[in-house]
MIROBA-93061 format. One line per field, with one value per atom (N, C-alpha, C): residue in three letters; x negated, z negated, y negated. Coordinates in nm, 3 decimals, m for minus. Each point is the difference from the previous one (the first is absolute). Layout:
BEGIN
aa = (ALA / ...)
x = (X / ...)
z = (Z / ...)
y = (Y / ...)
This chain:
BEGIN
aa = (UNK / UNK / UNK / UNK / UNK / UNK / UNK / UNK / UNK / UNK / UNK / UNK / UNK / UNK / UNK / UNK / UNK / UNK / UNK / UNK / UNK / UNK / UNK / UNK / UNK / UNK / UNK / UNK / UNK / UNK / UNK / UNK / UNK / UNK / UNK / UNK / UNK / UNK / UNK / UNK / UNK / UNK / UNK / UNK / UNK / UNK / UNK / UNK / UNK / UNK / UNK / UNK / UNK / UNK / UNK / UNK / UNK / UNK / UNK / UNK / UNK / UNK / UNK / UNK / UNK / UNK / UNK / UNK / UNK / UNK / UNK / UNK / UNK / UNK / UNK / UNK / UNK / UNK / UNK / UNK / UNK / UNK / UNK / UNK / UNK / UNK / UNK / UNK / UNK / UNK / UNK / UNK / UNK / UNK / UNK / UNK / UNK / UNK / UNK / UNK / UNK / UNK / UNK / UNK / UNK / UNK / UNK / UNK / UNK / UNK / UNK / UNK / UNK / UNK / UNK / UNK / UNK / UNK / UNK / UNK / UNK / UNK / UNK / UNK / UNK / UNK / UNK / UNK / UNK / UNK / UNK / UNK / UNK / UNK / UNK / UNK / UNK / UNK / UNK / UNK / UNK / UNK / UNK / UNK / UNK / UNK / UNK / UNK / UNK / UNK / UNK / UNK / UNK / UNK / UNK / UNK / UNK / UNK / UNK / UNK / UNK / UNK / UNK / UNK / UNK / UNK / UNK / UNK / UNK / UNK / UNK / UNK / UNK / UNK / UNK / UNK / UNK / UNK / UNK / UNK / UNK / UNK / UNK / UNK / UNK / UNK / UNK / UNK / UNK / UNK / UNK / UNK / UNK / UNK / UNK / UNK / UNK / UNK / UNK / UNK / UNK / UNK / UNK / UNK / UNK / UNK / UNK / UNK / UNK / UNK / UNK / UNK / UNK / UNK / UNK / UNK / UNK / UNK / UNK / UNK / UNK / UNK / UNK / UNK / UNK / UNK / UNK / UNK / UNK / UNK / UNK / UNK / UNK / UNK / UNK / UNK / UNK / UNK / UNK / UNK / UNK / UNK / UNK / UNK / UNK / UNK / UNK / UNK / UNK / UNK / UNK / UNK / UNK / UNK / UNK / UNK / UNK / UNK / UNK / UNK / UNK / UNK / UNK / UNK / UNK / UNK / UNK / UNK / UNK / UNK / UNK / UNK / UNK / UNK / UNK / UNK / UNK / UNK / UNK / UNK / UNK / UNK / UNK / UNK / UNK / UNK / UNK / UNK / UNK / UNK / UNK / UNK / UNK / UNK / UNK / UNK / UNK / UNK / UNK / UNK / UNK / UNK / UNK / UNK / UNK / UNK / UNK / UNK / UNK / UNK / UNK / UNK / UNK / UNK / UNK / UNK / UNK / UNK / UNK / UNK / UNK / UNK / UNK / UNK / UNK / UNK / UNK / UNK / UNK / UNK / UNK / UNK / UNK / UNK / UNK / UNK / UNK / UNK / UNK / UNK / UNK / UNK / UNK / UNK / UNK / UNK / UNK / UNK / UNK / UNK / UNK / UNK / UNK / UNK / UNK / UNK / UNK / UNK / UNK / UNK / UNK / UNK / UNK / UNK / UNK / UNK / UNK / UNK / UNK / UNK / UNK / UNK / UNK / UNK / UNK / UNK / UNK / UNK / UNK / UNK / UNK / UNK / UNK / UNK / UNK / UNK / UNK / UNK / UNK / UNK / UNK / UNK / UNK / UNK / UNK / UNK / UNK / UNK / UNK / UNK / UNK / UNK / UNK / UNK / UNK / UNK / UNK / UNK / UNK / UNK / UNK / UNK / UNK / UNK / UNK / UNK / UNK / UNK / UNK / UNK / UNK / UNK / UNK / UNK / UNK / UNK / UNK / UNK / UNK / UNK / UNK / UNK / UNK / UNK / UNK / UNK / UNK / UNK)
x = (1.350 / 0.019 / m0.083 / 0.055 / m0.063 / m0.061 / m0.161 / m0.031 / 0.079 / m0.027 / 0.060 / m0.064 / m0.149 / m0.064 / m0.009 / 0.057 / 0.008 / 0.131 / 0.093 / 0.125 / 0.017 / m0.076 / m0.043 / m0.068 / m0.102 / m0.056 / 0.042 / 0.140 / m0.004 / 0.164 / 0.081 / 0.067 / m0.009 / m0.154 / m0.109 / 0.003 / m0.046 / 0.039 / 0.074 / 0.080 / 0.165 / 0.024 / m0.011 / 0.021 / m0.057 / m0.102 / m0.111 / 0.018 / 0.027 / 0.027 / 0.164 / 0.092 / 0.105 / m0.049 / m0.117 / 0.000 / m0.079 / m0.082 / m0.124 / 0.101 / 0.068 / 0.085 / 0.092 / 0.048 / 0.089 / m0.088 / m0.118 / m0.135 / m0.058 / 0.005 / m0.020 / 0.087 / 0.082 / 0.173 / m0.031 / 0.032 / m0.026 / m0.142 / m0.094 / m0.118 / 0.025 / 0.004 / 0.064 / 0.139 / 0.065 / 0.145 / m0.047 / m0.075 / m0.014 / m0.056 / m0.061 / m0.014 / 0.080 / 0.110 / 0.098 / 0.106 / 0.036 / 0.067 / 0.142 / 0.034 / 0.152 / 0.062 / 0.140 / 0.038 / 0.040 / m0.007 / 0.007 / m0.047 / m0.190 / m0.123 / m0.039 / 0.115 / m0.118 / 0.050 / 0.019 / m0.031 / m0.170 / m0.047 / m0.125 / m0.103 / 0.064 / m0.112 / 0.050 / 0.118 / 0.019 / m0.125 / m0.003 / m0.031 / m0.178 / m0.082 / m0.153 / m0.001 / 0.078 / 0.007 / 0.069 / 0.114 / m0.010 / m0.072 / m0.116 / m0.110 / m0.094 / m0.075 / m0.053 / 0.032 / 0.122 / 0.099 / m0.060 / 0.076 / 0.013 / m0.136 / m0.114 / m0.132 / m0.060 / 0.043 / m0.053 / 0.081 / 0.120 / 0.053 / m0.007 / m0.080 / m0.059 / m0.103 / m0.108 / m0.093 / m0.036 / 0.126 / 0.024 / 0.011 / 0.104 / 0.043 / m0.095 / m0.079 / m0.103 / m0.149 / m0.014 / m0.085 / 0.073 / 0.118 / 0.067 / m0.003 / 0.018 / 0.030 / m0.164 / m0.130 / m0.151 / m0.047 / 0.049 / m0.079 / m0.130 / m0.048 / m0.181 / m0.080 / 0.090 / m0.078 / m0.106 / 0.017 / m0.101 / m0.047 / 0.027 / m0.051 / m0.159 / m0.013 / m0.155 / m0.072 / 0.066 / m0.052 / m0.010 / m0.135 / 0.012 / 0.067 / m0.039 / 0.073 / 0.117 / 0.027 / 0.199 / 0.057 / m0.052 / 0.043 / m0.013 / m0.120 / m0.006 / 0.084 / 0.083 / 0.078 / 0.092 / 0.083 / 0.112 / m0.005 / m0.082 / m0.023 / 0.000 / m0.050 / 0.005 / 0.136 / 0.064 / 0.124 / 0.142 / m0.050 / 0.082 / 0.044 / m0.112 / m0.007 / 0.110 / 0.036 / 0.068 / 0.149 / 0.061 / 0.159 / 0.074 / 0.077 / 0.183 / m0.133 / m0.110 / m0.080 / m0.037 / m0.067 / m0.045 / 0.087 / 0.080 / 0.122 / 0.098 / m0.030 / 0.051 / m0.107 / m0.113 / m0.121 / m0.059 / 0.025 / m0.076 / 0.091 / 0.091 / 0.070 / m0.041 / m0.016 / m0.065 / m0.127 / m0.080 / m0.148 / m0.068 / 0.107 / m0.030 / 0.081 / 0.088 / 0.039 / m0.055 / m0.061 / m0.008 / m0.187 / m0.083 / m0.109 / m0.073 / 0.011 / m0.090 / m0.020 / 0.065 / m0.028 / 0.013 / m0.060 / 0.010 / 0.114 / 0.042 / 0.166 / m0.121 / m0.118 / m0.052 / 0.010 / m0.099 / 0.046 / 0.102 / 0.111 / 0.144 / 0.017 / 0.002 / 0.031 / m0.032 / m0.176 / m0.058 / 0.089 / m0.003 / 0.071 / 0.124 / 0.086 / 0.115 / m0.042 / m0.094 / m0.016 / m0.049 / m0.121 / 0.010 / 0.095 / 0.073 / 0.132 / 0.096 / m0.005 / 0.091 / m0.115 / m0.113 / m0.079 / 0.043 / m0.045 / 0.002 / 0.187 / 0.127 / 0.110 / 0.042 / m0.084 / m0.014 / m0.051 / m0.095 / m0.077 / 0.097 / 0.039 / 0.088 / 0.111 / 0.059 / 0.168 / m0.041 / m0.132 / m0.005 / m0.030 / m0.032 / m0.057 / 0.197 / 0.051 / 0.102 / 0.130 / m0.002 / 0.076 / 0.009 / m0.067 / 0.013 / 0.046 / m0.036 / m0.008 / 0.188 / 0.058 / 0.123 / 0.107 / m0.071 / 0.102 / 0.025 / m0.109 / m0.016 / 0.130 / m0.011 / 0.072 / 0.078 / 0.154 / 0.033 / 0.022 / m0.091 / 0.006 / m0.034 / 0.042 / 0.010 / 0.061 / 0.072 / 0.094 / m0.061 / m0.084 / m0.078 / 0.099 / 0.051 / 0.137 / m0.107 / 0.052 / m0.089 / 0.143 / m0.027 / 0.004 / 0.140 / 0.101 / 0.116 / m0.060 / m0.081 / 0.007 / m0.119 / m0.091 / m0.095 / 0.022 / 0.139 / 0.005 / 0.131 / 0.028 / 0.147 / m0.129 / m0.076 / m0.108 / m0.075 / m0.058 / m0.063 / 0.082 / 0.096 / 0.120 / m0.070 / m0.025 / m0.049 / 0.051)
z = (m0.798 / 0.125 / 0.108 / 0.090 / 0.102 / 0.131 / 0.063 / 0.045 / 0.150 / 0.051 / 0.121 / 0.120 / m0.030 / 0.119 / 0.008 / m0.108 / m0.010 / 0.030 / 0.009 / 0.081 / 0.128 / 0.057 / 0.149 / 0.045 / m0.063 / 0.017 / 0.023 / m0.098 / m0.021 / 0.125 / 0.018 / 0.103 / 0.125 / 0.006 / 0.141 / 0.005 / m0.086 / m0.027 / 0.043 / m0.068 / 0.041 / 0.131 / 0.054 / 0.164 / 0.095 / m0.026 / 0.107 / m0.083 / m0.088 / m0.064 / 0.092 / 0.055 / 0.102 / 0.074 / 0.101 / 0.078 / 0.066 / m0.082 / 0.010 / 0.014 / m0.079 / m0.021 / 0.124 / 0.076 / 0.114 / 0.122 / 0.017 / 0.099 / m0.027 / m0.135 / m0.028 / 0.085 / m0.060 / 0.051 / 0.124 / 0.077 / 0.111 / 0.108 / m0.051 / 0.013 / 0.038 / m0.121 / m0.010 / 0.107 / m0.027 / 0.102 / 0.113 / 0.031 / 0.218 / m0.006 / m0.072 / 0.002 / m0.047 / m0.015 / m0.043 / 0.117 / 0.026 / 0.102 / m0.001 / m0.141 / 0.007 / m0.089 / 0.058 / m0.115 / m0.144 / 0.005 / m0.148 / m0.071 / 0.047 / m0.107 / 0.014 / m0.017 / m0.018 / m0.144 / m0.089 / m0.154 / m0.030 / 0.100 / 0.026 / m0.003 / 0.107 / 0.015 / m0.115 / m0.085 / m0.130 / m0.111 / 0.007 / m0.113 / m0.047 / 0.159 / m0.066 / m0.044 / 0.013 / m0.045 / m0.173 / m0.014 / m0.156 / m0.116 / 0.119 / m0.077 / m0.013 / 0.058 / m0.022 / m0.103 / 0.014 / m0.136 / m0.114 / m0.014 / m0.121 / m0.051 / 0.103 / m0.086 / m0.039 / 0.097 / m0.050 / m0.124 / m0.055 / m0.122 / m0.112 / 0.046 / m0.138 / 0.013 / 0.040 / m0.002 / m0.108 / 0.044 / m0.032 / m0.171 / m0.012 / m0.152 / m0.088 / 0.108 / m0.122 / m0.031 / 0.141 / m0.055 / m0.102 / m0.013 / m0.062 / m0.190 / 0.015 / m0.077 / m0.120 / 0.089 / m0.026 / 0.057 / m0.078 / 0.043 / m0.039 / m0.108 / m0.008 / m0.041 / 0.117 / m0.023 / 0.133 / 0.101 / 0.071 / 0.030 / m0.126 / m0.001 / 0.026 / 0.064 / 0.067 / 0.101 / 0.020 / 0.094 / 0.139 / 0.075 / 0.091 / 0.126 / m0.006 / 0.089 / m0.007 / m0.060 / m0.070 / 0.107 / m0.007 / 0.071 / 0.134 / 0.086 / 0.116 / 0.032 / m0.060 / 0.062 / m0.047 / m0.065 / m0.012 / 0.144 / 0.018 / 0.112 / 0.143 / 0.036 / 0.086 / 0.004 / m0.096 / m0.016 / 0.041 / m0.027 / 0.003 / 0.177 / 0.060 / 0.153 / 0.083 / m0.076 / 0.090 / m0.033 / 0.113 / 0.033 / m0.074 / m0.124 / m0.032 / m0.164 / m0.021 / m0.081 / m0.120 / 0.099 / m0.076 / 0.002 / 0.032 / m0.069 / m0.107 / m0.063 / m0.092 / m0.107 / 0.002 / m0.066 / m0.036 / 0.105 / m0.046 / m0.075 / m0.036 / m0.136 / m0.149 / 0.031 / m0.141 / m0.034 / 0.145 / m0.045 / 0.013 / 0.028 / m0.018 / m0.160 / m0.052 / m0.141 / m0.098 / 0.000 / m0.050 / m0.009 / 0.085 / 0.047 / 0.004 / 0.016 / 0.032 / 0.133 / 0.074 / 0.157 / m0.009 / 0.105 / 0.033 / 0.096 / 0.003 / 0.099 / 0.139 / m0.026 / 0.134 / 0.082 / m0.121 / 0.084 / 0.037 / m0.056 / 0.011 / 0.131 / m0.003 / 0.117 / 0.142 / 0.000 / 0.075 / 0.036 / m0.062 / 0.014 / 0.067 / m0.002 / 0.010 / 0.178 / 0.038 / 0.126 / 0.085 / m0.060 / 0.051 / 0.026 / m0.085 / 0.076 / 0.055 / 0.033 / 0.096 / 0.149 / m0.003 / 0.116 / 0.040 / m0.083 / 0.028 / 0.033 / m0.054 / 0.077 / 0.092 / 0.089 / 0.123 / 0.066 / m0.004 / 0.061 / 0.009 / m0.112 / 0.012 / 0.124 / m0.006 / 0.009 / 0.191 / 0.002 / 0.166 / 0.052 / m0.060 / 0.046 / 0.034 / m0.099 / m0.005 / 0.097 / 0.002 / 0.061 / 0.134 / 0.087 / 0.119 / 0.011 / m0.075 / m0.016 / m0.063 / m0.061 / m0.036 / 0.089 / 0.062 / 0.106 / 0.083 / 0.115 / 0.067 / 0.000 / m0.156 / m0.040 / m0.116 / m0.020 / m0.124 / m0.002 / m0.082 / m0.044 / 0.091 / 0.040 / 0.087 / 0.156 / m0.030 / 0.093 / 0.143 / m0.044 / 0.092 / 0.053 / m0.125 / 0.057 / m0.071 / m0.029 / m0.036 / m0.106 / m0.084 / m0.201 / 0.107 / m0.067 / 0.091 / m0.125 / m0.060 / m0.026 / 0.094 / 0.035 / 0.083 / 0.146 / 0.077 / 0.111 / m0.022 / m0.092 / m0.018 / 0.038 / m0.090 / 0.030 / 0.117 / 0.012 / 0.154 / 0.145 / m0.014 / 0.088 / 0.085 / m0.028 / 0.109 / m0.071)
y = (m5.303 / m0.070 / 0.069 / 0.035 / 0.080 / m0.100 / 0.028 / m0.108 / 0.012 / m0.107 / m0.023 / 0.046 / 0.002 / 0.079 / 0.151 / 0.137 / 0.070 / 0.065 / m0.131 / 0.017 / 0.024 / m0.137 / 0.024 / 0.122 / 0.030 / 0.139 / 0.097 / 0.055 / 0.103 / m0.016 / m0.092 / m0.054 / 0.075 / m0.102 / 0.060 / 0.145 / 0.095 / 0.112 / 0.092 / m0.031 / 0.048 / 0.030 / m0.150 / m0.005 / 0.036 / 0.063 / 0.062 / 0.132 / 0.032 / 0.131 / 0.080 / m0.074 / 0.034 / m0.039 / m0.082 / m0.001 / 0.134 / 0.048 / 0.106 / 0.105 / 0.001 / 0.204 / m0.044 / m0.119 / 0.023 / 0.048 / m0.089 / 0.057 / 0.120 / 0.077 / 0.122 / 0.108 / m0.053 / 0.151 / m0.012 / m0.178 / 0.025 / 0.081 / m0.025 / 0.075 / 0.156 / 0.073 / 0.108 / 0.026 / m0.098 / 0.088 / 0.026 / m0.005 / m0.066 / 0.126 / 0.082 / 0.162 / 0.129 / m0.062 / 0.058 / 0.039 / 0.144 / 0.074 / 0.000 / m0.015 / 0.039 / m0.083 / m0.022 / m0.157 / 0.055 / 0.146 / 0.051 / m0.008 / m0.031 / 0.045 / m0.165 / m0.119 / m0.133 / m0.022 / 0.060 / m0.001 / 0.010 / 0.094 / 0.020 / m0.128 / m0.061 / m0.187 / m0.070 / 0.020 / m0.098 / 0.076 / 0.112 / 0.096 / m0.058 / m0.091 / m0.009 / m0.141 / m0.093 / m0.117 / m0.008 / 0.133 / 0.002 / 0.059 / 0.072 / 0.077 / m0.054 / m0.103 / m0.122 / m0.118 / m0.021 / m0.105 / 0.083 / 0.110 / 0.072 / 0.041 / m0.003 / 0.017 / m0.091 / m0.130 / m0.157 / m0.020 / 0.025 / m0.005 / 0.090 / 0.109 / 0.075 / m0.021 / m0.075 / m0.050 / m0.133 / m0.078 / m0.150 / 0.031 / 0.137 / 0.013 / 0.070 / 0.036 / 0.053 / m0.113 / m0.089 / m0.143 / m0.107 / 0.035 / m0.125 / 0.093 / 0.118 / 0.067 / m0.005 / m0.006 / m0.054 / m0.068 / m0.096 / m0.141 / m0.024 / 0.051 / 0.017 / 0.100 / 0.057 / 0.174 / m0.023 / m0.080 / 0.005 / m0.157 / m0.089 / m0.133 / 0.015 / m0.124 / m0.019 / 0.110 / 0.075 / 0.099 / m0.101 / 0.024 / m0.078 / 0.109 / 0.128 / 0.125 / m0.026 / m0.045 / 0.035 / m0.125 / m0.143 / m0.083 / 0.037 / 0.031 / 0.024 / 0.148 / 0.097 / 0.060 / m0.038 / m0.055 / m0.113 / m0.059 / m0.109 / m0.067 / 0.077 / 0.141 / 0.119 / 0.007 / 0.032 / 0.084 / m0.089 / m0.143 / m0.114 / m0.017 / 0.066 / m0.013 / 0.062 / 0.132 / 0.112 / m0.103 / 0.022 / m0.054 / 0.057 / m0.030 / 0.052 / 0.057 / 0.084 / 0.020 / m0.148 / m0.082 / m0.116 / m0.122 / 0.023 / m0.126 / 0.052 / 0.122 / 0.046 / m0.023 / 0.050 / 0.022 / m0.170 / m0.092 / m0.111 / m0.121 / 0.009 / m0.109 / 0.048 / 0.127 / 0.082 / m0.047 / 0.041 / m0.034 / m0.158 / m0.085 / m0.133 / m0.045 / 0.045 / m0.049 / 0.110 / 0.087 / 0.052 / 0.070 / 0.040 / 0.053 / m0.121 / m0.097 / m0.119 / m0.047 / 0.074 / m0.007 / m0.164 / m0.067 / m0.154 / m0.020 / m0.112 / m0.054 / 0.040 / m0.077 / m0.008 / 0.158 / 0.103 / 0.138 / 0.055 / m0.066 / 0.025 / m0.026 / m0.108 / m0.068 / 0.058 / 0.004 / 0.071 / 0.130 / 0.076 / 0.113 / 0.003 / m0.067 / m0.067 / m0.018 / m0.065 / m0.019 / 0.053 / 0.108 / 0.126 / 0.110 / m0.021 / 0.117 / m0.095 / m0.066 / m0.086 / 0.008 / m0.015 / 0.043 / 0.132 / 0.085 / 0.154 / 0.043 / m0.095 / 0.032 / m0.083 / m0.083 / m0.041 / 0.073 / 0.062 / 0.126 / 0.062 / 0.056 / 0.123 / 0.028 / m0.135 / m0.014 / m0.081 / m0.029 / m0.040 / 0.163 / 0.118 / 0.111 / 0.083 / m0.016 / 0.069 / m0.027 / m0.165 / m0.024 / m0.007 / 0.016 / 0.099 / 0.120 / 0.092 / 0.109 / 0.025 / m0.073 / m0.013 / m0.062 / m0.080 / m0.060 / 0.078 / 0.099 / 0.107 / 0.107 / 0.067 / 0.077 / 0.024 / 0.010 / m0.030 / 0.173 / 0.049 / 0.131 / 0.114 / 0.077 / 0.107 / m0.072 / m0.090 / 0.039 / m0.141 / m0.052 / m0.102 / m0.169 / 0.039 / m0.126 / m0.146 / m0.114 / m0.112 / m0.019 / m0.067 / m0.046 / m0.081 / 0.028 / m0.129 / m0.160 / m0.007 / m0.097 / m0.106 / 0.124 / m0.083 / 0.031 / 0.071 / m0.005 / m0.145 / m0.022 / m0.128 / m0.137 / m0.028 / m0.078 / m0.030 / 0.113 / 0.002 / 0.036 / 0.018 / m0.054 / 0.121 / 0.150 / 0.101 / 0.120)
Protein backbone atom coordinates (compact mmCIF):
# COMPACT_ATOMS: atom_id res chain seq x y z
CA UNK A 1 0.00 0.00 0.00
CA UNK A 2 1.61 3.09 -1.03
CA UNK A 3 1.30 6.08 1.49
CA UNK A 4 -0.73 8.94 0.63
CA UNK A 5 1.61 11.63 1.57
CA UNK A 6 4.32 10.36 -0.75
CA UNK A 7 1.75 10.65 -3.42
CA UNK A 8 1.18 14.15 -2.82
CA UNK A 9 4.83 14.66 -2.79
CA UNK A 10 5.98 13.22 -5.48
CA UNK A 11 2.54 14.85 -7.46
CA UNK A 12 4.02 18.16 -6.13
CA UNK A 13 7.02 17.06 -7.96
CA UNK A 14 6.03 16.38 -11.12
CA UNK A 15 4.36 19.70 -11.38
CA UNK A 16 6.98 22.05 -10.63
CA UNK A 17 9.26 19.54 -12.42
CA UNK A 18 7.16 21.02 -16.00
CA UNK A 19 6.80 23.92 -14.54
CA UNK A 20 10.77 24.52 -14.02
CA UNK A 21 11.92 22.98 -17.64
CA UNK A 22 9.05 25.47 -19.26
CA UNK A 23 10.83 28.63 -17.22
CA UNK A 24 14.07 26.92 -18.13
CA UNK A 25 13.66 26.74 -22.17
CA UNK A 26 12.04 29.86 -21.67
CA UNK A 27 15.06 31.40 -19.85
CA UNK A 28 17.36 30.20 -22.36
CA UNK A 29 15.23 31.08 -25.56
CA UNK A 30 15.17 34.93 -25.01
CA UNK A 31 19.01 34.45 -26.03
CA UNK A 32 18.50 32.68 -28.78
CA UNK A 33 19.02 34.48 -32.45
CA UNK A 34 17.51 32.34 -34.85
CA UNK A 35 14.20 30.38 -34.85
CA UNK A 36 16.39 27.45 -36.04
CA UNK A 37 18.68 27.09 -33.00
CA UNK A 38 15.60 27.07 -30.15
CA UNK A 39 16.20 23.22 -29.84
CA UNK A 40 19.04 24.99 -28.12
CA UNK A 41 16.73 26.60 -24.98
CA UNK A 42 14.90 22.97 -24.84
CA UNK A 43 18.39 21.21 -24.83
CA UNK A 44 19.44 22.73 -20.78
CA UNK A 45 16.23 21.85 -19.20
CA UNK A 46 16.72 18.08 -20.55
CA UNK A 47 20.21 18.07 -19.31
CA UNK A 48 19.22 18.90 -15.98
CA UNK A 49 16.09 16.14 -16.02
CA UNK A 50 18.39 13.60 -17.28
CA UNK A 51 21.09 14.23 -14.56
CA UNK A 52 18.44 14.56 -11.80
CA UNK A 53 17.38 11.00 -13.13
CA UNK A 54 20.69 9.34 -13.18
CA UNK A 55 21.20 10.64 -10.06
CA UNK A 56 17.77 9.49 -8.60
CA UNK A 57 18.76 5.81 -10.18
CA UNK A 58 21.78 5.49 -8.75
CA UNK A 59 20.36 6.73 -4.90
CA UNK A 60 17.52 4.40 -5.35
CA UNK A 61 19.83 1.79 -6.81
CA UNK A 62 21.96 2.38 -2.85
CA UNK A 63 19.91 2.84 -0.49
CA UNK A 64 22.55 2.24 2.37
CA UNK A 65 25.54 2.86 0.82
CA UNK A 66 25.44 6.31 2.22
CA UNK A 67 22.93 5.62 5.23
CA UNK A 68 23.57 8.00 8.19
CA UNK A 69 25.91 10.17 6.49
CA UNK A 70 25.01 13.49 7.79
CA UNK A 71 27.07 15.18 4.41
CA UNK A 72 24.98 12.99 2.25
CA UNK A 73 21.66 14.59 3.59
CA UNK A 74 22.75 18.17 3.41
CA UNK A 75 23.74 17.83 -0.37
CA UNK A 76 20.59 15.94 -1.12
CA UNK A 77 18.97 18.92 0.54
CA UNK A 78 21.59 21.53 -1.68
CA UNK A 79 20.86 19.65 -4.69
CA UNK A 80 17.04 19.44 -4.03
CA UNK A 81 17.24 23.40 -4.50
CA UNK A 82 18.34 23.73 -8.18
CA UNK A 83 14.96 23.92 -10.48
CA UNK A 84 13.98 20.84 -13.06
CA UNK A 85 17.50 19.05 -10.93
CA UNK A 86 15.71 18.55 -7.51
CA UNK A 87 12.27 17.53 -8.35
CA UNK A 88 13.70 14.65 -10.02
CA UNK A 89 16.30 13.85 -7.29
CA UNK A 90 13.90 14.42 -4.27
CA UNK A 91 10.99 11.44 -4.39
CA UNK A 92 14.11 9.19 -4.41
CA UNK A 93 15.75 10.74 -1.56
CA UNK A 94 12.65 11.01 0.55
CA UNK A 95 11.52 7.08 -0.01
CA UNK A 96 14.44 5.91 -0.21
CA UNK A 97 17.78 8.03 1.50
CA UNK A 98 15.87 8.98 4.57
CA UNK A 99 15.45 12.45 3.53
CA UNK A 100 12.39 13.88 5.83
CA UNK A 101 8.77 15.01 4.01
CA UNK A 102 9.75 18.14 6.00
CA UNK A 103 13.15 18.61 3.87
CA UNK A 104 11.22 17.62 1.03
CA UNK A 105 8.97 19.91 1.32
CA UNK A 106 11.29 22.65 2.13
CA UNK A 107 12.96 22.08 -0.95
CA UNK A 108 9.93 22.01 -2.87
CA UNK A 109 9.53 25.73 -1.81
CA UNK A 110 12.66 26.81 -2.44
CA UNK A 111 12.57 26.17 -6.02
CA UNK A 112 9.28 27.54 -6.36
CA UNK A 113 11.00 30.85 -4.76
CA UNK A 114 14.00 30.62 -6.92
CA UNK A 115 11.32 30.10 -10.22
CA UNK A 116 9.56 33.22 -9.21
CA UNK A 117 12.79 34.92 -9.28
CA UNK A 118 13.56 33.43 -12.26
CA UNK A 119 10.46 33.83 -14.45
CA UNK A 120 9.81 37.78 -12.94
CA UNK A 121 13.60 38.37 -14.42
CA UNK A 122 12.77 36.78 -17.80
CA UNK A 123 9.63 37.86 -18.44
CA UNK A 124 10.31 41.24 -19.46
CA UNK A 125 12.98 40.40 -21.21
CA UNK A 126 10.58 37.93 -23.37
CA UNK A 127 7.82 40.11 -23.80
CA UNK A 128 10.32 42.87 -25.27
CA UNK A 129 11.50 40.44 -27.82
CA UNK A 130 10.36 37.25 -29.34
CA UNK A 131 13.73 36.11 -30.67
CA UNK A 132 15.74 38.11 -33.04
CA UNK A 133 13.14 39.67 -34.55
CA UNK A 134 11.80 42.15 -31.48
CA UNK A 135 8.10 41.33 -32.15
CA UNK A 136 6.12 40.45 -28.54
CA UNK A 137 4.88 36.39 -27.85
CA UNK A 138 1.18 36.79 -29.83
CA UNK A 139 0.11 35.15 -26.77
CA UNK A 140 1.06 37.98 -24.47
CA UNK A 141 0.44 40.77 -27.05
CA UNK A 142 -3.53 38.79 -27.40
CA UNK A 143 -3.65 39.41 -23.48
CA UNK A 144 -2.21 42.62 -23.07
CA UNK A 145 -4.22 43.99 -25.86
CA UNK A 146 -0.61 45.88 -27.30
Amino acid sequence: MVDVKYLVFLLLSLLLLLGSSLIWTVEFGIYIQEREQMALAMLTPVILVMTGEILATVYACTPHMFAGMLWFKAVLVILGWVPALGTCLLPVAVSTQGLSYFWGYFSLVVQVIILVIMFKKVLPKYQRGLLATKQRHPIIKAILGK
